[in-house]
C-alpha positions as a Markdown table, in Angstrom:
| # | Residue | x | y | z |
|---|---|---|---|---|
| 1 | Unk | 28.8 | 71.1 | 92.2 |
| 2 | Unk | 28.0 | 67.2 | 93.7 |
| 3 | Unk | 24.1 | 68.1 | 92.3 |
| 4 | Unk | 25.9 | 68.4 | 88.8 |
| 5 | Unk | 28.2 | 65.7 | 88.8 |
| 6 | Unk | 25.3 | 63.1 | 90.1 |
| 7 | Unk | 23.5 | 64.6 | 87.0 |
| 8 | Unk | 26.3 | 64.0 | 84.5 |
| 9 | Unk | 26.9 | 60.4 | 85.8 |
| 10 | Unk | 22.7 | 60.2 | 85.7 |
| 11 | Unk | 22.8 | 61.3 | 82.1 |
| 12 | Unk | 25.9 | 58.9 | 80.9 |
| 13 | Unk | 24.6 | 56.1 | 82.8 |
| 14 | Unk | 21.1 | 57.1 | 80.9 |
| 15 | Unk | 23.1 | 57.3 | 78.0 |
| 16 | Unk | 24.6 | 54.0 | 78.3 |
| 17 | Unk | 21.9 | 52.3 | 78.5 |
| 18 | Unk | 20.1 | 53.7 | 75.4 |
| 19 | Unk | 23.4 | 52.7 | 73.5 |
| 20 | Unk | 23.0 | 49.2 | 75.1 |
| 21 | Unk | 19.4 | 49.1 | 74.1 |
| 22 | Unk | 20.1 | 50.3 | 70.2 |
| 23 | Unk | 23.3 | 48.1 | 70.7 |
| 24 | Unk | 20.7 | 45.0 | 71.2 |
| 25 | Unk | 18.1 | 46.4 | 68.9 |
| 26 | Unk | 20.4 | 46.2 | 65.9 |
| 27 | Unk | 22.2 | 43.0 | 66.9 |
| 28 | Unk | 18.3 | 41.6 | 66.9 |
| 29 | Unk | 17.5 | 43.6 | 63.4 |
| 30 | Unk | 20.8 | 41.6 | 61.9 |
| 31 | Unk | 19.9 | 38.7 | 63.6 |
| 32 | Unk | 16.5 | 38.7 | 61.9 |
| 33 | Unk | 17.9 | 39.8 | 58.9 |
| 34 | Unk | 20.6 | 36.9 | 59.2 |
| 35 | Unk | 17.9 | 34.9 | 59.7 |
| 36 | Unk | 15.2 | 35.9 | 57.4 |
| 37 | Unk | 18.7 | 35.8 | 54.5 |
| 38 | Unk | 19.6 | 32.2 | 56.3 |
| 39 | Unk | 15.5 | 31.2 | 55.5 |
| 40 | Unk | 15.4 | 33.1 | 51.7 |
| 41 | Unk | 18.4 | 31.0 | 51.1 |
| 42 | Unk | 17.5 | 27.4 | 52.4 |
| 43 | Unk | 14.4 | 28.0 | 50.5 |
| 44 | Unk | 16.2 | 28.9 | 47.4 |
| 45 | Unk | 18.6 | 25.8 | 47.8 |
| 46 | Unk | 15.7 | 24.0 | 47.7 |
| 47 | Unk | 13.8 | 25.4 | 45.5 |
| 48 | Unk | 16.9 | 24.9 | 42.9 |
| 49 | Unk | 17.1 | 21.6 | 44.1 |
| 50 | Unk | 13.5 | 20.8 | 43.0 |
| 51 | Unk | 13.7 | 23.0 | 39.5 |
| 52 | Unk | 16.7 | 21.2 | 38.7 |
| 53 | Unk | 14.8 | 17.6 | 39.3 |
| 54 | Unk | 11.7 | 19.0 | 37.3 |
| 55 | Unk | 14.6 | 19.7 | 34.4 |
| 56 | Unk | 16.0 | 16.2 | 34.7 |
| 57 | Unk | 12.7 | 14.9 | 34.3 |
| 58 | Unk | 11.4 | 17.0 | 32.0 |
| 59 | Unk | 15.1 | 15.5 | 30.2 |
| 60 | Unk | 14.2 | 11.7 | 31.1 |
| 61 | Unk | 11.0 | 12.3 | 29.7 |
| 62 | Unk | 11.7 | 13.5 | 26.6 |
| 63 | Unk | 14.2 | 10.9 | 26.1 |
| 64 | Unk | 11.5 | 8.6 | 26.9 |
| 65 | Unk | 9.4 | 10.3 | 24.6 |
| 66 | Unk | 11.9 | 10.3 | 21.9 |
| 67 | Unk | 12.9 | 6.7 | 22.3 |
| 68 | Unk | 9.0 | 6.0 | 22.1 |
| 69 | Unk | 8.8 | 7.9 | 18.6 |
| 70 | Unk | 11.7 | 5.5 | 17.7 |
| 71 | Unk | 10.6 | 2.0 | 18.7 |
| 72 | Unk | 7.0 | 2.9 | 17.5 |
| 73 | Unk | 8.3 | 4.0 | 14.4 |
| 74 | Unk | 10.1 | 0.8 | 14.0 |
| 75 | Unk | 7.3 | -1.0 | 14.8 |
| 76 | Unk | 5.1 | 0.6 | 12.0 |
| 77 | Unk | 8.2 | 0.1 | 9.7 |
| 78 | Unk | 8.2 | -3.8 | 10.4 |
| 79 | Unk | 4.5 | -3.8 | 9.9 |
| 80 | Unk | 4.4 | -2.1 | 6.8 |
| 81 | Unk | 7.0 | -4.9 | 5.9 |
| 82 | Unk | 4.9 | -7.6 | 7.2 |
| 83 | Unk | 1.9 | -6.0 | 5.1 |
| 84 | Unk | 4.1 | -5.8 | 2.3 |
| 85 | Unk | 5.3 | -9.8 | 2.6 |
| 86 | Unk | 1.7 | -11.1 | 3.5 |
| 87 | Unk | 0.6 | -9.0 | 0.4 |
| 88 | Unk | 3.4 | -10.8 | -1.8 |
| 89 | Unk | 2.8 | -14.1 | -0.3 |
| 90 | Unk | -1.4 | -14.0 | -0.8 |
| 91 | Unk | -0.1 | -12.4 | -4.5 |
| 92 | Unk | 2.2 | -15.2 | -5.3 |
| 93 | Unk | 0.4 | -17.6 | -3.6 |
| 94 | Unk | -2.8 | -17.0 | -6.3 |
| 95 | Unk | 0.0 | -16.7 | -9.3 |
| 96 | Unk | 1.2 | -20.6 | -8.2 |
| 97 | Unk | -2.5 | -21.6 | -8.0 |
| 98 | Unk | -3.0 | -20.4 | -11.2 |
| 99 | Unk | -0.1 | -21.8 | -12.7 |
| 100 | Unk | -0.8 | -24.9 | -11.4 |
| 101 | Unk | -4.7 | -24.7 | -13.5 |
| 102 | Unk | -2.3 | -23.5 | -16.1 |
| 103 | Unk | 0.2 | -26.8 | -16.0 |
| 104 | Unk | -2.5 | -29.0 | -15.9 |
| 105 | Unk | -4.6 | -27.4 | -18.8 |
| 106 | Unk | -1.2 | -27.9 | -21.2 |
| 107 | Unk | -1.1 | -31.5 | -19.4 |
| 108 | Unk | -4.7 | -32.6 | -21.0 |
| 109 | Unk | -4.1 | -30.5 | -24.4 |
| 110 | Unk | -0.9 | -32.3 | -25.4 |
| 111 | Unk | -2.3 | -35.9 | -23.7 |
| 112 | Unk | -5.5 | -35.3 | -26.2 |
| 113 | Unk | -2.9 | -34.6 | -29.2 |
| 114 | Unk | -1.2 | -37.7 | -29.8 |
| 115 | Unk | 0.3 | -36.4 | -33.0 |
| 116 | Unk | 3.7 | -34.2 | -33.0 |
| 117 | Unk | 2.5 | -32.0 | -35.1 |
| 118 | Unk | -1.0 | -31.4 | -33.6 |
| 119 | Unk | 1.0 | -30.5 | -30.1 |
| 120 | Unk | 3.4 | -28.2 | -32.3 |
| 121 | Unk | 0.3 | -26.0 | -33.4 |
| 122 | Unk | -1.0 | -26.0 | -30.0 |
| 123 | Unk | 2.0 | -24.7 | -28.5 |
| 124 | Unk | 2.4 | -22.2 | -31.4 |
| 125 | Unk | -1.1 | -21.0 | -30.9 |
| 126 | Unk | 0.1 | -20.3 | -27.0 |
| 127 | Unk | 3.2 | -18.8 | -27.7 |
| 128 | Unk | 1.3 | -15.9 | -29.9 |
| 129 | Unk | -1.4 | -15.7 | -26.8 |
| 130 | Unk | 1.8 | -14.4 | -24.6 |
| 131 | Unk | 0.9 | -17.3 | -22.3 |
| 132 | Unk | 4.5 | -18.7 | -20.4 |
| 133 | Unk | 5.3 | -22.1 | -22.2 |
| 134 | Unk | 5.6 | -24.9 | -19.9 |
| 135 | Unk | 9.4 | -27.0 | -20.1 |
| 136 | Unk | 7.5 | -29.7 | -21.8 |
| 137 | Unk | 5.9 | -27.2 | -24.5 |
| 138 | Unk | 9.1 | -25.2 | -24.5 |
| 139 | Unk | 11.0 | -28.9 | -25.6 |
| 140 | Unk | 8.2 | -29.7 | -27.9 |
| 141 | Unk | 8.9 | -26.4 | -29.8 |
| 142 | Unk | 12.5 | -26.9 | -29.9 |
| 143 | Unk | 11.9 | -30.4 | -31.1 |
| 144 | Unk | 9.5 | -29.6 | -34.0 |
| 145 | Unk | 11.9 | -26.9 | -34.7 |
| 146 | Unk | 15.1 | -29.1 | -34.9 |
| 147 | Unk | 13.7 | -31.8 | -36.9 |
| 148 | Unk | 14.6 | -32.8 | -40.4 |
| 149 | Unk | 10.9 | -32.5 | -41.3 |
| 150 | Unk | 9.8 | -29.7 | -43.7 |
| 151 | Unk | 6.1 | -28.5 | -43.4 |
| 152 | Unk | 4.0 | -26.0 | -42.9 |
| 153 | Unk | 3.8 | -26.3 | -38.9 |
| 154 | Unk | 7.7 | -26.9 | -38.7 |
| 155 | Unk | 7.9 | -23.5 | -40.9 |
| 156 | Unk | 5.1 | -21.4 | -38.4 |
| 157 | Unk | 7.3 | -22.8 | -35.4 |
| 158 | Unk | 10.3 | -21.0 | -37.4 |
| 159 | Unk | 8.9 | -18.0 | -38.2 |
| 160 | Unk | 8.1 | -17.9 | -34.2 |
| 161 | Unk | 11.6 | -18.6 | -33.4 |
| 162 | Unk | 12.5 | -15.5 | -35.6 |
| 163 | Unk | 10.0 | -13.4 | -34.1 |
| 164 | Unk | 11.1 | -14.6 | -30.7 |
| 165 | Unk | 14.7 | -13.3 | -31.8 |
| 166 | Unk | 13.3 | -9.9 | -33.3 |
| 167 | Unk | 14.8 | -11.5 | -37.1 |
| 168 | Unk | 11.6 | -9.4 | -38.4 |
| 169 | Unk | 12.7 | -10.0 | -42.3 |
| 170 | Unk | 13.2 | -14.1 | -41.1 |
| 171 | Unk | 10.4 | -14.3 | -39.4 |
| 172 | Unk | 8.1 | -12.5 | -42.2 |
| 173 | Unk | 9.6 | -15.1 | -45.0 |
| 174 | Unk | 8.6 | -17.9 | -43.0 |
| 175 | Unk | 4.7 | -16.9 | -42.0 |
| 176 | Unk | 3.9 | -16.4 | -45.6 |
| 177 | Unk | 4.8 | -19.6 | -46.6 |
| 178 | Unk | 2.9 | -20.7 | -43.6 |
| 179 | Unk | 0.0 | -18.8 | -45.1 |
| 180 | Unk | -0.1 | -20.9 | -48.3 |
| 181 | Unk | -1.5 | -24.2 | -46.1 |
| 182 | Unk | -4.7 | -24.4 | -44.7 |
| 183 | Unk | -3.3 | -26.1 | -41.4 |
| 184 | Unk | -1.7 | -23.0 | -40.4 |
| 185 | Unk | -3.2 | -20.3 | -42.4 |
| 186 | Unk | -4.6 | -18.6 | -39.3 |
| 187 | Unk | -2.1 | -19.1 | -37.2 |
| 188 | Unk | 0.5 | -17.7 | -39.6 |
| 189 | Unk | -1.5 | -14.5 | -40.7 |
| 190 | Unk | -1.4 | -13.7 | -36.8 |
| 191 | Unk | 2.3 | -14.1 | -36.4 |
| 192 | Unk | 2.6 | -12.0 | -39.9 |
| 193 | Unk | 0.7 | -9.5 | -38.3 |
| 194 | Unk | 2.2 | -9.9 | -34.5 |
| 195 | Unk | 5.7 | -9.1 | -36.7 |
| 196 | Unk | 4.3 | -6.3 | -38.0 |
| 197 | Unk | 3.3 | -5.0 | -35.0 |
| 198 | Unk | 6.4 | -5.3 | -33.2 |
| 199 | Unk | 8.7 | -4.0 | -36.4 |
| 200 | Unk | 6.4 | -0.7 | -36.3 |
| 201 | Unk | 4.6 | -1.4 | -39.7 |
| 202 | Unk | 1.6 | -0.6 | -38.0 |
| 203 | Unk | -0.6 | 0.1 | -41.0 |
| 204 | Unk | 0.0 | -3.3 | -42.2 |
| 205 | Unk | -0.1 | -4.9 | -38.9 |
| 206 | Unk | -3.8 | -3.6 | -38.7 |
| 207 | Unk | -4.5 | -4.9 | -42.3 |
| 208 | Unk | -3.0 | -8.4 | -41.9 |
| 209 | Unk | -4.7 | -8.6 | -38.2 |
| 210 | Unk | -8.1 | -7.9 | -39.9 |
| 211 | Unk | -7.9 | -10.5 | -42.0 |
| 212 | Unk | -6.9 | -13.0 | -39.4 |
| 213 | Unk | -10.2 | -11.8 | -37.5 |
| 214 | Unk | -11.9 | -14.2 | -40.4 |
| 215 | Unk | -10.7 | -17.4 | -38.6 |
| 216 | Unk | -13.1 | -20.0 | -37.0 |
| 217 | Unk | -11.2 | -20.5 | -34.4 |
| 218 | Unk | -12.4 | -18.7 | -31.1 |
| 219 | Unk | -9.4 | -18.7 | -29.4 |
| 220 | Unk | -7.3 | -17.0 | -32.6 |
| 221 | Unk | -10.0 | -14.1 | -32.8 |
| 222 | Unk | -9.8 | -13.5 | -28.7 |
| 223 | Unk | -5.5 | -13.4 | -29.4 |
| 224 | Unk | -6.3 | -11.4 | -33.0 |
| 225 | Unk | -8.7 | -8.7 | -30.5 |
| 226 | Unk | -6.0 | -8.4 | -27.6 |
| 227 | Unk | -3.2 | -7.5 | -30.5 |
| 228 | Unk | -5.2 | -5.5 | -32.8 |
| 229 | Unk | -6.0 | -3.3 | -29.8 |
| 230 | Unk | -2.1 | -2.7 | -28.9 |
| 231 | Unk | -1.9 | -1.6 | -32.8 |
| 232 | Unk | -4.7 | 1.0 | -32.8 |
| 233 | Unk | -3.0 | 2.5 | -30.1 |
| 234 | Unk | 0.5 | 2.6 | -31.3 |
| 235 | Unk | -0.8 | 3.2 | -35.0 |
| 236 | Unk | -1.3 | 7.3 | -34.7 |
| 237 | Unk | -2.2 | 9.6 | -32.2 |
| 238 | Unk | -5.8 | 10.2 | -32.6 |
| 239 | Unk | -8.2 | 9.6 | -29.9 |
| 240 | Unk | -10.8 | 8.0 | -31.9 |
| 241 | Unk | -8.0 | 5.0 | -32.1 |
| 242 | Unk | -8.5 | 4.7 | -28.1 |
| 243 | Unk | -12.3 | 4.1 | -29.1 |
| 244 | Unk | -11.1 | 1.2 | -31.4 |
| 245 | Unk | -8.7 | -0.1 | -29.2 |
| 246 | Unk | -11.6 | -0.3 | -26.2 |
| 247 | Unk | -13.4 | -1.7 | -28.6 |
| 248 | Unk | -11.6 | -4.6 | -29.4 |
| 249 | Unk | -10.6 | -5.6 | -25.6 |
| 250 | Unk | -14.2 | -5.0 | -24.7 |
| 251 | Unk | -14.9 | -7.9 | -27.6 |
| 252 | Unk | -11.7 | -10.3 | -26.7 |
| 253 | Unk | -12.8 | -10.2 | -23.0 |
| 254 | Unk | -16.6 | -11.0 | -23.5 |
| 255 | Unk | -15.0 | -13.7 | -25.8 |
| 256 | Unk | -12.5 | -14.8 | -22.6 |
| 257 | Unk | -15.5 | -14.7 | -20.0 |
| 258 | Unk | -18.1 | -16.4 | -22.3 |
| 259 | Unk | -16.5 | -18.9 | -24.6 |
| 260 | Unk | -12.8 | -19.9 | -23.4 |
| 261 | Unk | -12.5 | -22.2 | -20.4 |
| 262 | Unk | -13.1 | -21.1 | -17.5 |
| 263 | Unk | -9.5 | -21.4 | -15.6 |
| 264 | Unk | -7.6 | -20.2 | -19.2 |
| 265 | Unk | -5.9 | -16.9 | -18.0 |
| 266 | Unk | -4.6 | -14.2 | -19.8 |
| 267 | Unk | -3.7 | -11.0 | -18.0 |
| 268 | Unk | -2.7 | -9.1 | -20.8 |
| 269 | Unk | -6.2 | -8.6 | -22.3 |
| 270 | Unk | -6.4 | -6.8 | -18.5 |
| 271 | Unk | -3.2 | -5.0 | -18.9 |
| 272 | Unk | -3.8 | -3.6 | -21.8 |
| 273 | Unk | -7.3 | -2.5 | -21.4 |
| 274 | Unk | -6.5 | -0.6 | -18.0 |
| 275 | Unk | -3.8 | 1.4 | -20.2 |
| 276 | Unk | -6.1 | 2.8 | -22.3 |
| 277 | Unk | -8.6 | 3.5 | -19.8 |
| 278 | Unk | -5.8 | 5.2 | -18.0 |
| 279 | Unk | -4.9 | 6.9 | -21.2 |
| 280 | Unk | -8.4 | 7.9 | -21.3 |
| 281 | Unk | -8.8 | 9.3 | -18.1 |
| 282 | Unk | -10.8 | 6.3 | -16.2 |
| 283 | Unk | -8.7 | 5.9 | -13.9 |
| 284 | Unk | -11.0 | 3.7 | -11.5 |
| 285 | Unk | -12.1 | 1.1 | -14.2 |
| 286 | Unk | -8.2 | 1.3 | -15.1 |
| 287 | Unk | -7.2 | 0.0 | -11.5 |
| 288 | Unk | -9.9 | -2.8 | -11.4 |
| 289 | Unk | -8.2 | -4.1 | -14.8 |
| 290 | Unk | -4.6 | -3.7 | -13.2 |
| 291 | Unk | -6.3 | -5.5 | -10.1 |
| 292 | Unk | -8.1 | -8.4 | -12.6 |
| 293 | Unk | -4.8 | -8.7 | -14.5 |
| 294 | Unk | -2.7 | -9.2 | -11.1 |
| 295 | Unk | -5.2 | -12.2 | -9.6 |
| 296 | Unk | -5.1 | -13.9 | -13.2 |
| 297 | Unk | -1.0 | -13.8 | -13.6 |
| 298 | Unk | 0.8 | -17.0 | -13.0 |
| 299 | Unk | 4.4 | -15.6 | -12.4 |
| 300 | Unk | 6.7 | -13.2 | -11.3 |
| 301 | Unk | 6.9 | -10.8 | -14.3 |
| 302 | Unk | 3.4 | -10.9 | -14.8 |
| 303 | Unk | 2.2 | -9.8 | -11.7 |
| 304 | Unk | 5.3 | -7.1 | -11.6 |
| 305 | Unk | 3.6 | -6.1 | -15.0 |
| 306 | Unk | -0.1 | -5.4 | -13.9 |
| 307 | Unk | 1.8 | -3.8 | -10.1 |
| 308 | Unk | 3.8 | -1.2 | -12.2 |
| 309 | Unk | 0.7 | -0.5 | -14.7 |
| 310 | Unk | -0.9 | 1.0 | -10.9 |
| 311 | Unk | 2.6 | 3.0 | -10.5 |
| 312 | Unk | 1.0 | 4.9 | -13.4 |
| 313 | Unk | -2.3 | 5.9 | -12.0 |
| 314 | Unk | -0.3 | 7.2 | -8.8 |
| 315 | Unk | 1.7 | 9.0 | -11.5 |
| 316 | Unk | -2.0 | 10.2 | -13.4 |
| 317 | Unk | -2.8 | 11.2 | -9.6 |
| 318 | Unk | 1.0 | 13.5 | -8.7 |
| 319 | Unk | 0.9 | 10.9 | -5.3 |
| 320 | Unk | 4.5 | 10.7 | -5.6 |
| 321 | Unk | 5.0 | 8.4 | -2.6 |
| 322 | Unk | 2.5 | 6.1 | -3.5 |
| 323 | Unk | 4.0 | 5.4 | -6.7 |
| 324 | Unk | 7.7 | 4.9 | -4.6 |
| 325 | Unk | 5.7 | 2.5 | -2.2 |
| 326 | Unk | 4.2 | 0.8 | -5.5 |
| 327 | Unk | 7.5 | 0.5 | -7.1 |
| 328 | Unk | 9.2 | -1.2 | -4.1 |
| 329 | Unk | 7.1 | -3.4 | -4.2 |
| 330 | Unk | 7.4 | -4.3 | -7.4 |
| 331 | Unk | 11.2 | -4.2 | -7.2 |
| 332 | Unk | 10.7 | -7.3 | -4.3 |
| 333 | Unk | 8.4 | -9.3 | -6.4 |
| 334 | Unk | 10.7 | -8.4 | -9.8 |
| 335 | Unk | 13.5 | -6.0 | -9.8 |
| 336 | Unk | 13.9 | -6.6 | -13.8 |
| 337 | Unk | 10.1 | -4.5 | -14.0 |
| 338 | Unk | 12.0 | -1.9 | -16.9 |
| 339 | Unk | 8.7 | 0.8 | -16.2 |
| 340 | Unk | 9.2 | 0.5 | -12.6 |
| 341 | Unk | 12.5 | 2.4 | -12.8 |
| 342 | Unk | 11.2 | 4.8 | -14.8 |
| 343 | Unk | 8.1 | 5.4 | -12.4 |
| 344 | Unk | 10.8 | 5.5 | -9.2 |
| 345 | Unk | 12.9 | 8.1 | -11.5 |
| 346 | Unk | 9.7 | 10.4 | -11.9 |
| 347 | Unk | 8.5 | 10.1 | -8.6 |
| 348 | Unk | 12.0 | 10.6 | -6.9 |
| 349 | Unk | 12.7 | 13.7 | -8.9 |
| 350 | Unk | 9.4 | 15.2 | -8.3 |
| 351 | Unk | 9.8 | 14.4 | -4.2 |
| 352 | Unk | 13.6 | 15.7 | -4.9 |
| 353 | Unk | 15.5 | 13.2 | -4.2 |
| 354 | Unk | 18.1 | 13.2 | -6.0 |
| 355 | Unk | 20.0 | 9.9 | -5.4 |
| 356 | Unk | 17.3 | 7.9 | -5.7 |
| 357 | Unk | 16.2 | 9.8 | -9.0 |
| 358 | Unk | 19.7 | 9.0 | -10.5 |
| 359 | Unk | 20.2 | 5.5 | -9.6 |
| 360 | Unk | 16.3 | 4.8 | -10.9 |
| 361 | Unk | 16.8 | 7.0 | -14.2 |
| 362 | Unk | 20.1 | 5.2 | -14.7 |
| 363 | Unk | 19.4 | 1.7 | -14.2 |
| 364 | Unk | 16.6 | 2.4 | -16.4 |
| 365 | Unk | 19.0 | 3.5 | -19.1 |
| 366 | Unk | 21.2 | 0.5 | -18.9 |
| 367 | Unk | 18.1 | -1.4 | -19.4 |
| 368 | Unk | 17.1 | -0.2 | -22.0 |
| 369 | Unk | 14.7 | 2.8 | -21.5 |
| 370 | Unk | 14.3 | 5.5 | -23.8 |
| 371 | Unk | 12.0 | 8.2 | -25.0 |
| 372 | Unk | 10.7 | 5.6 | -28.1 |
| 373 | Unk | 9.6 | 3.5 | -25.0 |
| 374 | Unk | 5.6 | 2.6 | -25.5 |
| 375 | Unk | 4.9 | 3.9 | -21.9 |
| 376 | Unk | 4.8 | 7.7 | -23.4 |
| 377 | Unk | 1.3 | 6.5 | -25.2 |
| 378 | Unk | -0.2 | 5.9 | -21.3 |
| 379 | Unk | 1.3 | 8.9 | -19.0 |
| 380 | Unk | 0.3 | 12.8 | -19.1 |
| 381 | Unk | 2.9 | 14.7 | -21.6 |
| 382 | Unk | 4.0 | 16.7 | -19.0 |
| 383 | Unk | 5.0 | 13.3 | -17.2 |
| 384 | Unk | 6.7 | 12.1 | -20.1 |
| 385 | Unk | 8.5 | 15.1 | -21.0 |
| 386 | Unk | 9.7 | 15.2 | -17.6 |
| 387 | Unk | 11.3 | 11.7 | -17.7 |
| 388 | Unk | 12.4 | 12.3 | -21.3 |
| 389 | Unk | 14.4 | 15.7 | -20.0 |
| 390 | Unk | 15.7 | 13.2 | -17.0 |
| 391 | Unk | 17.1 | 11.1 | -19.7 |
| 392 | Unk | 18.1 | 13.8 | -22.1 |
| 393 | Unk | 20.1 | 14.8 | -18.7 |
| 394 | Unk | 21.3 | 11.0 | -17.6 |
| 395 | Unk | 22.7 | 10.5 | -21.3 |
| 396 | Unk | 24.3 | 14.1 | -21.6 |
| 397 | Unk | 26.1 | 12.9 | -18.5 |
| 398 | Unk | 27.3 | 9.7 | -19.3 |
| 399 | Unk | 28.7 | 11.2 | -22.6 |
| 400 | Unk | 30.9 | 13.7 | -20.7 |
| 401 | Unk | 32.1 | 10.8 | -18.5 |
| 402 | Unk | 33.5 | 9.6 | -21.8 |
| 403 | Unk | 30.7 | 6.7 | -21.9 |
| 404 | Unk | 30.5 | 5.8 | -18.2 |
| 405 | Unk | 27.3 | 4.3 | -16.9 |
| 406 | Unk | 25.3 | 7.0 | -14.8 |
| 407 | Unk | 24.0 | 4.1 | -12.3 |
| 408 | Unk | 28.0 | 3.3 | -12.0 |
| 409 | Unk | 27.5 | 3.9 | -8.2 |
| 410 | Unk | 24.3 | 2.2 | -7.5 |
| 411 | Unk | 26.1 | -1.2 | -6.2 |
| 412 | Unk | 23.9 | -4.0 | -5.8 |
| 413 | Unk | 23.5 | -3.0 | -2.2 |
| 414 | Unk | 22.4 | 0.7 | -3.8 |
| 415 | Unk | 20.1 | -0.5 | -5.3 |
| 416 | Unk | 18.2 | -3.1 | -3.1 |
| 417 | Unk | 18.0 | 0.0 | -0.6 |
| 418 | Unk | 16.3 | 2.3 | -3.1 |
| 419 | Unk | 13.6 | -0.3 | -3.5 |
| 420 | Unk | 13.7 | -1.3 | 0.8 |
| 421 | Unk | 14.9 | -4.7 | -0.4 |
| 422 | Unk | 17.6 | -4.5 | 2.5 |
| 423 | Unk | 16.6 | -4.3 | 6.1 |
């Protein structure tokens, strides 16, 4: 009986000590687990910790990266505009050099004519070659014009003024008299014909223009040339006028480069050449005419006029932003450039922007644009039809605001930002 009691207490103590063992065995297993969770855990705080500093720098740096983008866009944008200002500034610079040359040509002609009359027919003669009339020539004309004297130079300078004033019927009257003295025959059959010209008798502006080619004078055929070559290609349609228009220029520059005086300058012999070689498809020669005509100007408007001419050939070429580049900076040298809103109009409507399209297409309304305007004989058809269906649009508008301009909202502010003339 004490044999199987000392067994039993054997056994439990046995027993006990295998529960204190499993006891310690899983207090160890948690403990490690505990641990090995405690480890897993610190790692993870840490790892988080070190994720979330790679997102906040990943953050920084694309802020970085983003600001970066910004400033060097700014930076390209204020060196575009210092391009743009040392291009107008080089531009102008050659225009006041030229009209300098200019000034001091008019100086020695009218010095050299000691007569009234004599500087009358010189300035006459320069008013019909386009060429700007200096404040001395301009008060010479309005001298000769105002005096009680009645001849045939005092009659050409009227039938100037009438021309000048788009009188067509005046101005007609007066040339013909003009005609019947030898002093001023020439010079009166090439403001007959000019008037001809600009009132769209261009049949008879090609017949009276021929007949002034029979002059002595140089200087009258070279003007005769340059106009005669603006009414072949307003006369019709047919390509074979383009030919004689070429022609002509081709003839009225050899006569600029070979027999006037070297420093005269006449950009529109330039001008107009380039638009028929545009017209013609030659559109390289075309831009070194534009170029010729720009670095021969002697003001504002006509260096805006050879600039806007190039806004065609991006036109020719569909290089939409060019031509929008092009016209802004024609707007900063001279916003009254009528083609240049046209061009922006275009070229904004084909990039589809629309408030830039209706402020150009409206402001060239309200200054006069229209589908009669001489820029359709230069551009592809489907170019002009396009702006002619922007106007056809711009005027359908305006008549169902009962009248109201369709530029209304371009402000002054409007529209020196469409042309980047506001910082």
């Amino acid at each position: 009986m004490q044999k199987e009691l000392e067994d039993a207490v054997a056994h439990l103590e046995e027993s006990q000590r295998k529960a204190k063992f499993a006891i310690f065995f899983w207090l160890a297993a948690v403990a490690v687990i505990a641990a090995a969770f405690y480890f897993a855990a610190l790692e993870y705080s840490e790892n988080k910790k070190q994720l979330e500093d790679v997102q906040q720098l990943v953050i920084s740096m694309e802020q970085n990266t983003l600001a970066l983008q910004q400033e060097t866009e700014k930076l390209r944008a204020e060196t575009e505009i210092l391009k743009s200002e040392t291009k107008s500034f080089r531009i102008r610079t050659n225009a006041v050099l030229n009209d300098i040359s200019v000034l001091r040509n008019s100086m020695e002609a009218l010095t050299e004519r000691t007569d009234l009359t004599e500087k009358a027919l010189y300035v006459a003669e320069k008013w019909l070659q386009k060429s700007p009339l200096t404040s001395e020539e301009q008060r010479i004309k309005e001298t000769a014009v105002s005096s009680n004297e009645d001849n045939s130079v005092i009659t050409l300078l009227k039938g100037i003024q009438y021309l000048d004033k788009d009188e067509y019927d005046a101005a007609i009257t007066q040339f013909k008299i003009a005609q019947s003295e030898q002093q001023t025959q020439d010079l009166a059959t090439w403001g007959l014909a000019r008037t001809y010209l600009d009132s769209k008798q261009f049949e008879l502006a090609l017949s009276t223009f021929n007949s002034a080619m029979n002059s002595a004078d140089v200087s009258i055929r070279f003007g005769v040339l340059v106009d005669r070559g603006l009414t072949w290609v307003r006369l019709t349609e047919i390509e074979n006028n383009l030919y004689n228009a070429l022609a002509d220029y081709k003839a009225a520059i050899a006569i600029y480069e070979n027999e006037l005086p070297k420093d005269a300058k006449y950009p529109t012999v330039f001008r107009r050449r380039g638009l028929v070689l545009l017209r013609m498809g030659e559109v390289k020669f075309a831009r070194r005419d534009f170029d010729r005509a720009v670095n021969v100007s002697v003001n504002d408007e006509e260096i805006a006029s050879a600039l806007e001419n190039i806004g065609l050939i991006y036109l020719e070429e569909s290089s939409w932003k060019q031509a929008i580049e092009n016209s802004r900076f024609v707007a900063e040298i001279y916003p009254n450039s009528t083609w240049n809103w046209s061009v922006r109009a275009i070229a904004a409507g084909k990039l589809k922007n629309e408030n830039m399209r209706k402020c150009s297409i409206g402001q060239w309304v309200d200054n006069g644009g229209n589908p009669d305007s001489s820029m359709r004989h230069y551009v592809r058809q489907d170019i002009w039809q396009y702006l002619t269906t922007l106007y056809n649009t711009e005027v359908a508008n305006r008549q169902a605001a009962e009248g109201a301009s369709g530029s209304s909202f371009c402000t002054d502010d409007a529209v020196a930002a469409t042309f980047g003339m506001l910082n």
